[in-house]
VOPAGU-2260 file (C-alpha; in pm, 1 decimal, decimal comma):
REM VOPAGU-2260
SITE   aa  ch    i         X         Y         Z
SITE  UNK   A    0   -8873,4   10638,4    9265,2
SITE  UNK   A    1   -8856,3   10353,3    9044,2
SITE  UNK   A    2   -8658,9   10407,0    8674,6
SITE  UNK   A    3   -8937,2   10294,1    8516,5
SITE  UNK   A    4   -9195,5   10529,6    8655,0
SITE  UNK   A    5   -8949,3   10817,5    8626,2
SITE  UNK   A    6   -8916,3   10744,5    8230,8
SITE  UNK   A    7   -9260,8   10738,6    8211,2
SITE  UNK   A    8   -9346,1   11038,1    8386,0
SITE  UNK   A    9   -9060,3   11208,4    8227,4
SITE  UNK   A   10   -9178,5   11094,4    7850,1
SITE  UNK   A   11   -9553,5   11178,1    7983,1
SITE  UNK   A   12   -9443,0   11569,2    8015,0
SITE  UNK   A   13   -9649,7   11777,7    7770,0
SITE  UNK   A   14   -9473,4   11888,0    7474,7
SITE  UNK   A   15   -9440,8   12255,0    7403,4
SITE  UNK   A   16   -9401,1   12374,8    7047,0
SITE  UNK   A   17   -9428,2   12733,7    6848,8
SITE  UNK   A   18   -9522,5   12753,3    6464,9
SITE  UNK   A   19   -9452,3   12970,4    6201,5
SITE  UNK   A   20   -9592,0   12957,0    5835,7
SITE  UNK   A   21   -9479,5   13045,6    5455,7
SITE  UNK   A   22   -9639,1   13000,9    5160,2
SITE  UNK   A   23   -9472,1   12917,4    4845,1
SITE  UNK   A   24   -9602,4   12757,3    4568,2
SITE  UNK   A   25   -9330,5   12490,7    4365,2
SITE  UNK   A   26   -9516,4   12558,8    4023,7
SITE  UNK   A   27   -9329,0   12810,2    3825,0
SITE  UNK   A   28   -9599,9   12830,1    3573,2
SITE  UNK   A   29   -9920,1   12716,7    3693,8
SITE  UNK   A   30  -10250,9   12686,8    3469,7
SITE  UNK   A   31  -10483,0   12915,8    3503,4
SITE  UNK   A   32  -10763,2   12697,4    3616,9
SITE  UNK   A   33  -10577,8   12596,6    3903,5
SITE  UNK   A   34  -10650,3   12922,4    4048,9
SITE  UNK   A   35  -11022,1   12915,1    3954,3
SITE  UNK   A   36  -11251,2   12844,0    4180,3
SITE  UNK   A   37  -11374,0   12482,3    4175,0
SITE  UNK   A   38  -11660,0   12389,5    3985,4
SITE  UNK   A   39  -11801,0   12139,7    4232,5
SITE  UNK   A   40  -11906,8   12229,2    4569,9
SITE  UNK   A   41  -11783,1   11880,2    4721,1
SITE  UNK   A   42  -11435,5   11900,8    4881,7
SITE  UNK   A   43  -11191,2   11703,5    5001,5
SITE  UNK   A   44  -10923,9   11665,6    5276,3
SITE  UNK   A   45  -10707,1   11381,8    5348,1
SITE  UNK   A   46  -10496,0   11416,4    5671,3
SITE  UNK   A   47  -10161,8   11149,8    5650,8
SITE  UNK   A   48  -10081,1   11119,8    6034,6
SITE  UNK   A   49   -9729,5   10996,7    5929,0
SITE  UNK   A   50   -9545,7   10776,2    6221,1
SITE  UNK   A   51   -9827,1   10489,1    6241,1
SITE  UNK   A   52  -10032,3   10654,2    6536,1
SITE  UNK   A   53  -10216,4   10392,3    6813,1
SITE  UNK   A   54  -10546,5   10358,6    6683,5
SITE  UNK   A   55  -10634,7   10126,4    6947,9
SITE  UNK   A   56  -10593,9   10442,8    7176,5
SITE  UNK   A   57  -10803,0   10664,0    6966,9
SITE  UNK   A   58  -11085,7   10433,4    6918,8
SITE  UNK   A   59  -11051,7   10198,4    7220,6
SITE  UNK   A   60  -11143,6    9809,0    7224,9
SITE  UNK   A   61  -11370,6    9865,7    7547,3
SITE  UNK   A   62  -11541,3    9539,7    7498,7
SITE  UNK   A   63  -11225,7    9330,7    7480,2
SITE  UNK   A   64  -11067,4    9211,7    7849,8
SITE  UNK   A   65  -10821,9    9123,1    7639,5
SITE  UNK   A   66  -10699,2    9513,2    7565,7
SITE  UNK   A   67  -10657,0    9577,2    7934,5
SITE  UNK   A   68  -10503,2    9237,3    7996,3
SITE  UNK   A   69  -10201,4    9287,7    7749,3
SITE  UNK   A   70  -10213,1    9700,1    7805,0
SITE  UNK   A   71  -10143,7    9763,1    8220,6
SITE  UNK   A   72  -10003,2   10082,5    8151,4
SITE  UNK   A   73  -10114,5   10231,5    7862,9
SITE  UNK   A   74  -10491,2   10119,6    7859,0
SITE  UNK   A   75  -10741,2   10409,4    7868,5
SITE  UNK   A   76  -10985,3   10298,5    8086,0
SITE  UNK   A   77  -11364,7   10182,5    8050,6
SITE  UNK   A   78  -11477,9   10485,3    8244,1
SITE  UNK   A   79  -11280,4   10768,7    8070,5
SITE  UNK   A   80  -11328,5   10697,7    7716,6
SITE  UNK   A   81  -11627,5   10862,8    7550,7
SITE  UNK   A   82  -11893,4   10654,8    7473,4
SITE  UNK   A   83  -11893,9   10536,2    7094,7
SITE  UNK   A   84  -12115,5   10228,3    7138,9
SITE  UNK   A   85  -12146,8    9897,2    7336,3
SITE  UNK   A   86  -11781,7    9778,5    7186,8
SITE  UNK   A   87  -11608,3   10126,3    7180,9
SITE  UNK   A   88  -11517,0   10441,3    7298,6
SITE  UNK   A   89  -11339,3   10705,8    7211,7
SITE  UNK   A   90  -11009,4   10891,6    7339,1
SITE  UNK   A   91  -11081,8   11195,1    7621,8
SITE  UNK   A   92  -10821,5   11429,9    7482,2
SITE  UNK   A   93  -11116,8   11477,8    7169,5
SITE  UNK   A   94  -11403,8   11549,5    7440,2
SITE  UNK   A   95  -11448,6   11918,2    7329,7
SITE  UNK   A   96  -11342,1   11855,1    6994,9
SITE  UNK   A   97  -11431,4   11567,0    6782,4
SITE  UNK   A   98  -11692,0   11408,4    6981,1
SITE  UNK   A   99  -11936,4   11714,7    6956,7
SITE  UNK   A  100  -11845,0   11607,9    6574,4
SITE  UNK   A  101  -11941,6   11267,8    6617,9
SITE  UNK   A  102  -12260,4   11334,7    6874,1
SITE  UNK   A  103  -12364,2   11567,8    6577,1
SITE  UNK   A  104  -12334,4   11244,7    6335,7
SITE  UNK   A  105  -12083,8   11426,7    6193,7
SITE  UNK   A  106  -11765,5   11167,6    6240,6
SITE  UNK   A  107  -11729,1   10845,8    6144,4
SITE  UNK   A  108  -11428,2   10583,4    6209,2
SITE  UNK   A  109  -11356,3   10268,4    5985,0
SITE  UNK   A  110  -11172,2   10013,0    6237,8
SITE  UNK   A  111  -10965,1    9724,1    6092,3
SITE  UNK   A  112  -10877,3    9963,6    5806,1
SITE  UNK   A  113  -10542,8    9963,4    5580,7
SITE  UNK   A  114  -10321,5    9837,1    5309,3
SITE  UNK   A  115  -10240,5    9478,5    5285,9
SITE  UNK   A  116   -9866,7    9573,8    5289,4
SITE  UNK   A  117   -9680,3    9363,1    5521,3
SITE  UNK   A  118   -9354,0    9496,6    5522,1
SITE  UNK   A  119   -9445,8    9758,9    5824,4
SITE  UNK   A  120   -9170,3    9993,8    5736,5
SITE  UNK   A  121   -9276,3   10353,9    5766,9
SITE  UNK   A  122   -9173,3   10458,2    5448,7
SITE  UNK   A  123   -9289,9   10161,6    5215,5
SITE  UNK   A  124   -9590,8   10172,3    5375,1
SITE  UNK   A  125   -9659,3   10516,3    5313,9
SITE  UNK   A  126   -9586,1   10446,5    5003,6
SITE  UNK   A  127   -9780,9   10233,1    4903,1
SITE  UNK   A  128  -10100,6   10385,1    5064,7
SITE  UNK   A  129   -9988,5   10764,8    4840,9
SITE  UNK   A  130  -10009,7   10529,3    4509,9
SITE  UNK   A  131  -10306,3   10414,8    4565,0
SITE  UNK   A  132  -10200,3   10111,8    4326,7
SITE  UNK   A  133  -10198,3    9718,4    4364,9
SITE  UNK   A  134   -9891,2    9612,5    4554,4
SITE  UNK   A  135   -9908,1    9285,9    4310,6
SITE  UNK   A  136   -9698,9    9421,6    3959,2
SITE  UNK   A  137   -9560,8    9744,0    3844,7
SITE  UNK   A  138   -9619,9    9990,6    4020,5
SITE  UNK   A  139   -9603,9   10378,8    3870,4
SITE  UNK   A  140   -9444,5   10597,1    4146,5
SITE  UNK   A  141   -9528,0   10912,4    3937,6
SITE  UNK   A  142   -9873,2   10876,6    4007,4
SITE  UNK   A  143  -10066,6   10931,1    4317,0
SITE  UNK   A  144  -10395,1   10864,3    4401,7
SITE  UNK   A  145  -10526,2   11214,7    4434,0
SITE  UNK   A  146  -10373,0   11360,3    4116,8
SITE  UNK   A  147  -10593,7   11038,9    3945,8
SITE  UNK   A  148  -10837,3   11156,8    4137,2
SITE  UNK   A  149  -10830,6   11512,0    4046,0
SITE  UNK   A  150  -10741,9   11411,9    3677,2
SITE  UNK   A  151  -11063,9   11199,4    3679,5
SITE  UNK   A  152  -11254,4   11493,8    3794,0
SITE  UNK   A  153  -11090,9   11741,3    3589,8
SITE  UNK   A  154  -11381,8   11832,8    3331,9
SITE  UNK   A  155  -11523,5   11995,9    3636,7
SITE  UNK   A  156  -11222,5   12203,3    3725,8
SITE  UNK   A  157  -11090,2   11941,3    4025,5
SITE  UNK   A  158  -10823,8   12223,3    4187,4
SITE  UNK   A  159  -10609,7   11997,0    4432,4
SITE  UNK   A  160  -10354,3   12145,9    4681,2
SITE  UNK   A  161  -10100,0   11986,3    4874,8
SITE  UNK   A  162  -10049,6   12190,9    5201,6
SITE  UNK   A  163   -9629,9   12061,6    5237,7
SITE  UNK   A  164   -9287,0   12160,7    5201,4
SITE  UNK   A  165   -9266,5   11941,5    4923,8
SITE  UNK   A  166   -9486,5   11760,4    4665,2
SITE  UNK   A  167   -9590,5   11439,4    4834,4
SITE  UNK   A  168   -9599,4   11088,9    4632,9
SITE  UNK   A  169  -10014,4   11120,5    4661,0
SITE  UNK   A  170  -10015,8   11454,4    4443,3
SITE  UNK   A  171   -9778,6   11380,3    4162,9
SITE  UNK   A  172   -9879,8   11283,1    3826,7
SITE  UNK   A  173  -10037,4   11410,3    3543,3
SITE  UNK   A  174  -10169,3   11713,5    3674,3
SITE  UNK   A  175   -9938,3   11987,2    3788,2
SITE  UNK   A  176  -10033,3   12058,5    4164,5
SITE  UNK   A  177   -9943,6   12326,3    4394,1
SITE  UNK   A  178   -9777,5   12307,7    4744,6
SITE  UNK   A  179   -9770,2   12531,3    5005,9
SITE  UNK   A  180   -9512,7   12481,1    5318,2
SITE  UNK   A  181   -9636,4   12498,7    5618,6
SITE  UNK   A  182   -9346,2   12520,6    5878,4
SITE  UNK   A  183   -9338,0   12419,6    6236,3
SITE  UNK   A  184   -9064,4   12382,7    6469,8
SITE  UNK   A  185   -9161,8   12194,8    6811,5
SITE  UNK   A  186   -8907,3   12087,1    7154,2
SITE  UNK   A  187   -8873,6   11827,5    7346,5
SITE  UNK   A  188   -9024,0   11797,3    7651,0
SITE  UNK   A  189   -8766,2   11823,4    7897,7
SITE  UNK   A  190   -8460,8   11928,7    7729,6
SITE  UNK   A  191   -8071,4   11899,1    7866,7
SITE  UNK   A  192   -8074,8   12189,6    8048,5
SITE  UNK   A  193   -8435,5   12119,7    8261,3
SITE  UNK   A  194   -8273,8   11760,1    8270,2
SITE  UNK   A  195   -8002,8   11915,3    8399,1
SITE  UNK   A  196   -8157,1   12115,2    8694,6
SITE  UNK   A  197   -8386,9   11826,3    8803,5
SITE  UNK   A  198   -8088,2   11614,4    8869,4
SITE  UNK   A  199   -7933,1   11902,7    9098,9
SITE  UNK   A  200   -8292,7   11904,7    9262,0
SITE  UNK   A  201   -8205,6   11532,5    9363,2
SITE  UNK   A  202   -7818,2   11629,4    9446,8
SITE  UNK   A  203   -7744,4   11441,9    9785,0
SITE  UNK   A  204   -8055,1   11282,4    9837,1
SITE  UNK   A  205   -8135,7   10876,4    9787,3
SITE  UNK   A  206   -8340,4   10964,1    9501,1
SITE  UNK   A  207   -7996,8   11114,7    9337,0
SITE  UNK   A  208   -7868,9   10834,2    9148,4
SITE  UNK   A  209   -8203,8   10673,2    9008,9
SITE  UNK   A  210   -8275,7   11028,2    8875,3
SITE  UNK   A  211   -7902,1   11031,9    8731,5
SITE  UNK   A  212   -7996,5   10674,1    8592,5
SITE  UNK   A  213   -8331,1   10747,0    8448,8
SITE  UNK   A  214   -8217,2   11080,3    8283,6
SITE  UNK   A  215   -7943,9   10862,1    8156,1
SITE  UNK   A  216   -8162,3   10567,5    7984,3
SITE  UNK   A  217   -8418,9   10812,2    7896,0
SITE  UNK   A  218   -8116,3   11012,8    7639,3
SITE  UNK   A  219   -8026,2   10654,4    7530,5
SITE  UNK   A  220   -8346,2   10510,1    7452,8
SITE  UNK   A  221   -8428,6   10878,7    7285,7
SITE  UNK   A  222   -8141,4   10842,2    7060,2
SITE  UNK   A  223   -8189,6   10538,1    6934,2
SITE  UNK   A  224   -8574,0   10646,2    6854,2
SITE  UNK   A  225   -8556,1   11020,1    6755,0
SITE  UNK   A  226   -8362,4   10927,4    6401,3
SITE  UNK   A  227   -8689,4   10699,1    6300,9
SITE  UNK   A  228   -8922,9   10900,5    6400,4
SITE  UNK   A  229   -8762,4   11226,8    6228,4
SITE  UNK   A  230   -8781,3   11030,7    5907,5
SITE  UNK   A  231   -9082,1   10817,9    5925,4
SITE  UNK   A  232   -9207,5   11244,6    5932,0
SITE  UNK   A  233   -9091,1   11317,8    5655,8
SITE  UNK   A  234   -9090,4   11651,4    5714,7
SITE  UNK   A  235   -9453,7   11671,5    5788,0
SITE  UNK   A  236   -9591,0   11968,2    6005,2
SITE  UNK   A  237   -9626,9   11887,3    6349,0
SITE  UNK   A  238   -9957,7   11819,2    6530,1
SITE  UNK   A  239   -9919,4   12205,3    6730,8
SITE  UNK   A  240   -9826,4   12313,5    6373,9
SITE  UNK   A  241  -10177,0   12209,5    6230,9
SITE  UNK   A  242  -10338,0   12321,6    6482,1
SITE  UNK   A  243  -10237,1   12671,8    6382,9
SITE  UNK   A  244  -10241,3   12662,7    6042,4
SITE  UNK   A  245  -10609,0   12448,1    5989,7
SITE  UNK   A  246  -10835,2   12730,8    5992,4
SITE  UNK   A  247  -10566,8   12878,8    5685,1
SITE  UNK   A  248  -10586,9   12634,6    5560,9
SITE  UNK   A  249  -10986,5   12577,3    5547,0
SITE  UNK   A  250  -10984,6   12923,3    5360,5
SITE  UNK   A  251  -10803,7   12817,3    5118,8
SITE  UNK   A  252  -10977,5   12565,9    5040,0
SITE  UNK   A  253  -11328,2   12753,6    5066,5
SITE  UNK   A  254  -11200,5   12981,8    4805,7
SITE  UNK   A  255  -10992,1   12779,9    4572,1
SITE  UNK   A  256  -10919,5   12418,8    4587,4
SITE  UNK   A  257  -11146,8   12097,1    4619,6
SITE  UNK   A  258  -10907,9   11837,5    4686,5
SITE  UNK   A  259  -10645,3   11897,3    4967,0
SITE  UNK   A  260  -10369,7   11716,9    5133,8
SITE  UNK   A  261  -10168,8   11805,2    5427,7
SITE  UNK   A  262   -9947,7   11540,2    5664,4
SITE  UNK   A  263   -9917,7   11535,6    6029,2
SITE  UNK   A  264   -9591,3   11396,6    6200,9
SITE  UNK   A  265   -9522,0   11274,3    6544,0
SITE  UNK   A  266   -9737,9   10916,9    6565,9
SITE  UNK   A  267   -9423,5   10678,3    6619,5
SITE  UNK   A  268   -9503,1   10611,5    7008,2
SITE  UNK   A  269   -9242,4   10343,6    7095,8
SITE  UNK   A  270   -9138,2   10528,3    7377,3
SITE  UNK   A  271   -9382,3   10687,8    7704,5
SITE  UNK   A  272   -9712,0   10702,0    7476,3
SITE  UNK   A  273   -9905,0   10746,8    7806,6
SITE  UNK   A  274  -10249,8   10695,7    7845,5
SITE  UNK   A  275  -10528,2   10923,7    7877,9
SITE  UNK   A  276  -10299,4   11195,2    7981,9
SITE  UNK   A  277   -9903,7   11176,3    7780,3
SITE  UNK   A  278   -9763,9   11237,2    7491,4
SITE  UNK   A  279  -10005,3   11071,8    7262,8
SITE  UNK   A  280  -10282,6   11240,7    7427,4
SITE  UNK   A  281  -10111,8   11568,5    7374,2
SITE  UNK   A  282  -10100,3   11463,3    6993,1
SITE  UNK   A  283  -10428,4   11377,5    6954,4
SITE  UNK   A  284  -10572,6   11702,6    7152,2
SITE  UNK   A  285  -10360,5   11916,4    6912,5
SITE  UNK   A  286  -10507,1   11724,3    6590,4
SITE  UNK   A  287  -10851,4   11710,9    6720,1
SITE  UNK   A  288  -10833,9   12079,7    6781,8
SITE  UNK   A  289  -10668,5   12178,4    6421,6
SITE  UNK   A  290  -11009,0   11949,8    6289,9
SITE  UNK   A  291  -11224,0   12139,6    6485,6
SITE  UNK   A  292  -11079,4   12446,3    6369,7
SITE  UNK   A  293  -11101,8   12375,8    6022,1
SITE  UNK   A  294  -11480,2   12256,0    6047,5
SITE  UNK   A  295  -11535,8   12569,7    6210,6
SITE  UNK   A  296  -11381,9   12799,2    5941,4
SITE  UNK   A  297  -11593,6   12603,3    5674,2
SITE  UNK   A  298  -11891,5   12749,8    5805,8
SITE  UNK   A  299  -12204,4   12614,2    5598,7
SITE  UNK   A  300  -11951,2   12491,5    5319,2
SITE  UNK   A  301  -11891,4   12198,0    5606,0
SITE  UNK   A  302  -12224,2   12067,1    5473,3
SITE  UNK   A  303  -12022,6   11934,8    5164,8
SITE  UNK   A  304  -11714,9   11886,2    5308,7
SITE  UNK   A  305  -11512,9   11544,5    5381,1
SITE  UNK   A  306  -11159,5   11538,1    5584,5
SITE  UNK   A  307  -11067,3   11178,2    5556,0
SITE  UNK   A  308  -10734,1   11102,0    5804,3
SITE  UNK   A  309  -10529,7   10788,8    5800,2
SITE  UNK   A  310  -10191,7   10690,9    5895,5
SITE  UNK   A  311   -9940,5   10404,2    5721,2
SITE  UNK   A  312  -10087,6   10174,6    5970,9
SITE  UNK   A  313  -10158,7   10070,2    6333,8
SITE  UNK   A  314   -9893,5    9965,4    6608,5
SITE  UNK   A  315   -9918,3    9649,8    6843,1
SITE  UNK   A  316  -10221,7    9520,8    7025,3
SITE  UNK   A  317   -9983,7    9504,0    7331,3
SITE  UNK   A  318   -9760,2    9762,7    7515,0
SITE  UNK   A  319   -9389,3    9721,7    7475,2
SITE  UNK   A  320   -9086,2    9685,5    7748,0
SITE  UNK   A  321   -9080,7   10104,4    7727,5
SITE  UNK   A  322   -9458,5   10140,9    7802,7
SITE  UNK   A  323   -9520,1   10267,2    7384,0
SITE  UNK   A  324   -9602,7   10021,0    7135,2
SITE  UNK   A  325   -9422,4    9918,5    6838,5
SITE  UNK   A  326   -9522,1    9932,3    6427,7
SITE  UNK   A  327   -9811,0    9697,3    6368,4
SITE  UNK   A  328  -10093,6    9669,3    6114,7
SITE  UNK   A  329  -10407,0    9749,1    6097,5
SITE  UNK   A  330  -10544,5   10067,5    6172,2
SITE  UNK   A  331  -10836,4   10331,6    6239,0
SITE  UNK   A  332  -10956,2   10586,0    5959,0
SITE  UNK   A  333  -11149,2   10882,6    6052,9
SITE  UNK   A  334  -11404,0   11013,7    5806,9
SITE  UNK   A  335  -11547,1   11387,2    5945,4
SITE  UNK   A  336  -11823,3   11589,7    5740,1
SITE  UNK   A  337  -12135,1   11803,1    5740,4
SITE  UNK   A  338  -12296,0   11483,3    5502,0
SITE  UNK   A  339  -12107,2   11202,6    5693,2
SITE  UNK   A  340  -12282,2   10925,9    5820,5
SITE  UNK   A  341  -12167,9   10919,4    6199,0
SITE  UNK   A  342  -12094,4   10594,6    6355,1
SITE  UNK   A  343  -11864,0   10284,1    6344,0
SITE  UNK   A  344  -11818,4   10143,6    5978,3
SITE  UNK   A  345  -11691,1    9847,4    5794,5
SITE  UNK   A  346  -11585,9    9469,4    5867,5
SITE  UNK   A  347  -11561,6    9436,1    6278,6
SITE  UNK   A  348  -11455,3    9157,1    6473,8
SITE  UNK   A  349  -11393,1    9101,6    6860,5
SITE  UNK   A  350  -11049,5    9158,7    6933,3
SITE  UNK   A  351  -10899,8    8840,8    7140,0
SITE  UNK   A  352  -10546,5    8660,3    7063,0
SITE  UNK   A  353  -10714,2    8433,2    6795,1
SITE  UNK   A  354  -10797,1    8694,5    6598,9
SITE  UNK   A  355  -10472,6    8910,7    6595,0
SITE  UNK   A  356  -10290,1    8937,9    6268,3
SITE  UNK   A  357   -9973,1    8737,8    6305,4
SITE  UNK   A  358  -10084,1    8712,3    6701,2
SITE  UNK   A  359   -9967,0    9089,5    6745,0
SITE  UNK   A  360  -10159,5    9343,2    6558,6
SITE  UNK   A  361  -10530,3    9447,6    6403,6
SITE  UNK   A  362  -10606,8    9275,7    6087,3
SITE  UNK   A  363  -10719,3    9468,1    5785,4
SITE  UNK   A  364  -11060,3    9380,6    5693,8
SITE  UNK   A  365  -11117,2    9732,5    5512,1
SITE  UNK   A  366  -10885,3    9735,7    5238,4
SITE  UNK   A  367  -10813,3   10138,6    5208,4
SITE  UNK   A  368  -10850,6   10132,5    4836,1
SITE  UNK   A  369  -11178,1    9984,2    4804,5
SITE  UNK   A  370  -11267,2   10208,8    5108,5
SITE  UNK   A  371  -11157,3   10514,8    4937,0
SITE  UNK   A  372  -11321,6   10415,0    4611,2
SITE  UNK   A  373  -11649,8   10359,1    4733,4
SITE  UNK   A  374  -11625,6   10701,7    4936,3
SITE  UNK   A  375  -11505,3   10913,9    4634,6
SITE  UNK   A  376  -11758,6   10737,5    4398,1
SITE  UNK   A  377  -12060,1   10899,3    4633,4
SITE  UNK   A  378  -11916,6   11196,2    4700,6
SITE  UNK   A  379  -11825,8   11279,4    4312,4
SITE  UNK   A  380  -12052,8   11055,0    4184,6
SITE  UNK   A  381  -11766,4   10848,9    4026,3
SITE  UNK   A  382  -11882,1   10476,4    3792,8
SITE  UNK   A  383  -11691,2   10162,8    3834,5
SITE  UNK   A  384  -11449,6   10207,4    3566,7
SITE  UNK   A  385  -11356,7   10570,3    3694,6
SITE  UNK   A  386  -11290,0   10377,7    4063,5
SITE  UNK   A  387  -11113,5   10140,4    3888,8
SITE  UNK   A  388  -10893,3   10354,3    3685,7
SITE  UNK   A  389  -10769,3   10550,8    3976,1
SITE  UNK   A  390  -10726,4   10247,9    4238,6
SITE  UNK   A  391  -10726,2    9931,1    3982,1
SITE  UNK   A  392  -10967,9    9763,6    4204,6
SITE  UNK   A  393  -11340,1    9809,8    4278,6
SITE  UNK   A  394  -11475,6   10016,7    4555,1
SITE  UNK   A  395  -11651,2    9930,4    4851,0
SITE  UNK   A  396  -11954,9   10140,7    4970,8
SITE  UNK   A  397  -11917,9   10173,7    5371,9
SITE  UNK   A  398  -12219,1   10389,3    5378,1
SITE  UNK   A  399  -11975,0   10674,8    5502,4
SITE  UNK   A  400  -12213,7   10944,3    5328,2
């Protein structure tokens, strides 16, 4: 057995992980209309999949040869993705999930979508995506762009939530918001000690010291990843985690809130991503089911529901020496809802190497806060100058509902 082939298999192995949940709320002295229930039907959910996942393996490129030229071993192939339309398809670890969604015309996905921020460092990125602000000037990082939003809205009692540990940069401001933790613990795949016994498996035969050696590379190249990818997380729950806790948290907000926010960690794939089986598949399956969940548990408040989920941005058109892919660019928005407009939206182009950002990565032709503006202003019937006020910057009507 080849190193190579033994990391990925090894890095392929489906991650187990349990989670447990507590509730406490970092406003000592909350007003009482925060615990109202909200005036306007119309809610909101915005999912932060913090790590920069692959959106080019969520919503795959199936009319570019160039995708499966510069992808040998992590390309999903042409006939296991789920049909989308003639140019894509989406991932098979949502087939009982999000694409009964989507055949409903109940999920929509914004390609080419982002923030013109260039620096491709998980935390600046994410940054700058929470503010909501122009990246040109000063910039207020006490402001967010939900607690604008919710300050905008707050003649009709806008109650947001922020389902974290901690109050995230998109929820401070103004308003005083409450968080809820929502604590998950997950392990590694193969651990020392099943590391350990599959090398005594190999004891004495040929295969003994590639298994020694792959083991071996595989804690190296591990080490030198795990520290990013534990902080590009910032502490967010894991992918397992929301999948337990999204139908909680869709009570919560039928009852109380309007505006929601919850982060997912776990995207930072520069190691084994896999394909349509792996780690990221795993990922995705447990996302797609905590979505499903929480559509579920709206019941017929889904009608008027949005869950909007993004990520800091995209990761490189082509696969990297370790068979992942490395921080990129543009990315992939999903936009679910009982009022959503299904389909592909926004600014497309044909993905070949003369029309890569920087020769490496999707461009951004759907600036996030012009997406988000236009969105908002439909769905809370927002003018121009209340866009403006919360984004500085027009919005742009995708036709998302």
């Amino acid at each position: 057995m080849k190193r190579r082939t033994l990391l990925k298999t090894l890095a392929a192995a489906s991650a187990t992980a349990s989670a447990t949940a507590s509730a406490t709320f970092t406003a000592a002295a909350l007003p009482g209309q925060l615990w109202a229930a909200p005036a306007t039907k119309t809610r909101l959910l915005v999912v932060f999949m913090r790590g920069g996942y692959d959106a080019a393996s969520l919503l795959v490129p199936i009319s570019s040869p160039y995708y499966y030229e510069v992808r040998p071993n992590i390309a999903i192939a042409r006939d296991e993705v789920l049909a989308v339309d003639a140019d894509w398809g989406l991932h098979p670890a949502l087939t009982d999930t999000i694409y009964p969604l989507f055949s409903a015309g109940q999920a929509a996905f914004v390609p080419f979508a982002g923030t013109e921020d260039l620096s491709r460092s998980h935390f600046e990125t994410q940054d700058s995506i929470e503010l909501g602000q122009s990246l040109t000037g000063r910039r207020d990082y006490r402001s967010g762009f939900l607690n604008r939003l919710a300050a905008t809205l707050n003649a009709n009692r806008a109650n947001a939530i922020s389902f974290t540990d901690q109050l995230p940069l998109i929820m401070q401001g103004s308003l005083q918001v409450p968080n809820t933790a929502l604590a998950s613990l997950a392990k590694p795949a193969v651990d020392a000690k099943q590391a350990s016994m599959i090398a005594a498996m190999y004891q004495g035969t040929t295969l003994a010291q590639p298994v020694r050696e792959g083991f071996t590379v595989r804690e190296d190249v591990m080490k030198e990843m795990i520290g990013e990818m534990n902080a590009a997380n910032r502490n967010a729950i894991t992918s397992k985690g929301f999948e337990v806790e999204a139908r909680r948290i869709a009570r919560l907000m039928k009852d109380k809130y309007n505006i929601g926010f919850v982060d997912v960690g776990g995207w930072d794939t520069h190691v084994g991503q896999g394909n349509r089986s792996g780690y990221l598949a795993n990922r995705l399956e447990e996302l797609g089911r905590g979505l499903a969940g929480y559509a579920q548990e709206m019941g017929p408040d889904w009608r008027d529901t949005v869950v909007v989920v993004v990520s800091e941005f995209g990761r490189t058109f082509r696969e990297n020496g370790n068979r992942g892919t490395d921080h990129g660019h543009g990315s992939v928005y999903w936009v679910l809802g009982g009022g959503v407009h299904g389909g592909v939206h926004g600014e497309q182009l044909r993905l070949a190497p003369k029309t890569l950002f920087q020769n490496r990565d999707y461009p951004v032709l759907n600036e996030y806060r012009a997406m988000f503006g236009g969105l908002l202003a439909r769905m809370y019937g927002l003018n121009a100058g209340q866009v403006e006020k919360i984004f500085g910057t027009r919005g742009s009507d995708l036709g998302l509902v």
